[in-house]
C-alpha positions as MATLAB code, in Angstrom:
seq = 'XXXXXXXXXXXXXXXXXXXXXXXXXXXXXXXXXXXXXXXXXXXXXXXXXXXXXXXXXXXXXXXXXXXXXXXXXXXXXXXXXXXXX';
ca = [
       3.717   -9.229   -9.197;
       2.741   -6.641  -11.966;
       0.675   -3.833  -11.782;
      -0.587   -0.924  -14.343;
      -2.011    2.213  -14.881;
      -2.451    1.760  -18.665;
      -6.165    0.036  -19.387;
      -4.873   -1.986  -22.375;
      -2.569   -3.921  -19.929;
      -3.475   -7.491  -18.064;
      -2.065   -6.148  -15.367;
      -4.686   -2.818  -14.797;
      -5.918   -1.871  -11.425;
      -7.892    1.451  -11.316;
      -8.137    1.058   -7.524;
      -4.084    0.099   -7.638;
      -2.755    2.102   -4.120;
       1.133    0.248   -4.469;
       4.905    1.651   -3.514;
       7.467    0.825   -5.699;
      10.993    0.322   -5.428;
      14.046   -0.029   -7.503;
      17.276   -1.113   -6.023;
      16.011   -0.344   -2.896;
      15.012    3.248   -3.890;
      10.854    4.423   -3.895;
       9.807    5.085   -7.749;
       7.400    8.253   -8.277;
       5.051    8.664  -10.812;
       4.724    5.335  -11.854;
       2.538    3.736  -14.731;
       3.735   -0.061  -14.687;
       5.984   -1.967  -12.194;
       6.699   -5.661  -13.023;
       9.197   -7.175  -10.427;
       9.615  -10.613  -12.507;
      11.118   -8.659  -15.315;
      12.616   -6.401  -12.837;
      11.274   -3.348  -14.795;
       9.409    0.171  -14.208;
       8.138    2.157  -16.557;
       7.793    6.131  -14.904;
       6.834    9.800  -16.138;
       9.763   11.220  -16.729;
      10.983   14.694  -15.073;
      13.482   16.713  -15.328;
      16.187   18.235  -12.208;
      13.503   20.267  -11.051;
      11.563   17.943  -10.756;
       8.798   19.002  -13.609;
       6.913   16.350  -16.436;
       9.015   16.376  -19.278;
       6.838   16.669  -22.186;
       7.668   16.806  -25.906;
       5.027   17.370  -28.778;
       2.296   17.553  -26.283;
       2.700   14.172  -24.713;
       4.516   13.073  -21.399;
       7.590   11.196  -21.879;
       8.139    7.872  -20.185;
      11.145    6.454  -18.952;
      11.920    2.754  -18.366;
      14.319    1.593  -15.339;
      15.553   -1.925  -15.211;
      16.823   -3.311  -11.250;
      15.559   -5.793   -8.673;
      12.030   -4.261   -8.250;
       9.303   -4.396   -5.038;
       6.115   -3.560   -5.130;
       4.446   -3.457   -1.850;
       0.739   -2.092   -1.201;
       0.326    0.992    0.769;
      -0.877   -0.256    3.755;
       1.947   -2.972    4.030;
       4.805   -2.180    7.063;
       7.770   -2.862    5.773;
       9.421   -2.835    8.834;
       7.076   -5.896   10.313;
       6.981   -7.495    6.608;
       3.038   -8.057    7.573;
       0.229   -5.827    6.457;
      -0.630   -2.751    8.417;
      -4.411   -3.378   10.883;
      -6.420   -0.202   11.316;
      -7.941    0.132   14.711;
];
């Protein structure tokens, strides 16, 4: 599965509500997730856990890792999606 943030990507959701996980670890501010390439692309931020930004624009950072994307409402802990009563 892939999803996106960016428009100009096949993979763009404006309604996407996913977690996302990298070696087993949830991913924060995240613009693409692709778990066939096993890759996540992220805002970056620094120890305090700020944007970093240089000439006016938000840097990105790519991780690489065996990813999972899972949508909100999906229990991990049942592997089956969440019912609301």
């Amino acid at each position: 599965m892939r999803v996106s943030l960016r428009r100009d990507d096949p993979a763009y959701d404006s309604n996407a509500d996913y977690e996302v996980f990298l070696d087993g670890s949830p991913v924060d501010h995240v613009i693409t997730a692709d778990e066939e390439a096993g890759e996540v692309i992220c805002k970056a931020v620094d120890d305090s856990g700020n944007f970093i930004i240089d000439d006016q624009d938000f840097v990105d950072e790519r991780h690489f890792g065996r990813m999972e994307i899972r949508p909100r409402s999906y229990s991990a802990s049942t592997k089956a999606f969440a019912r609301s009563a």
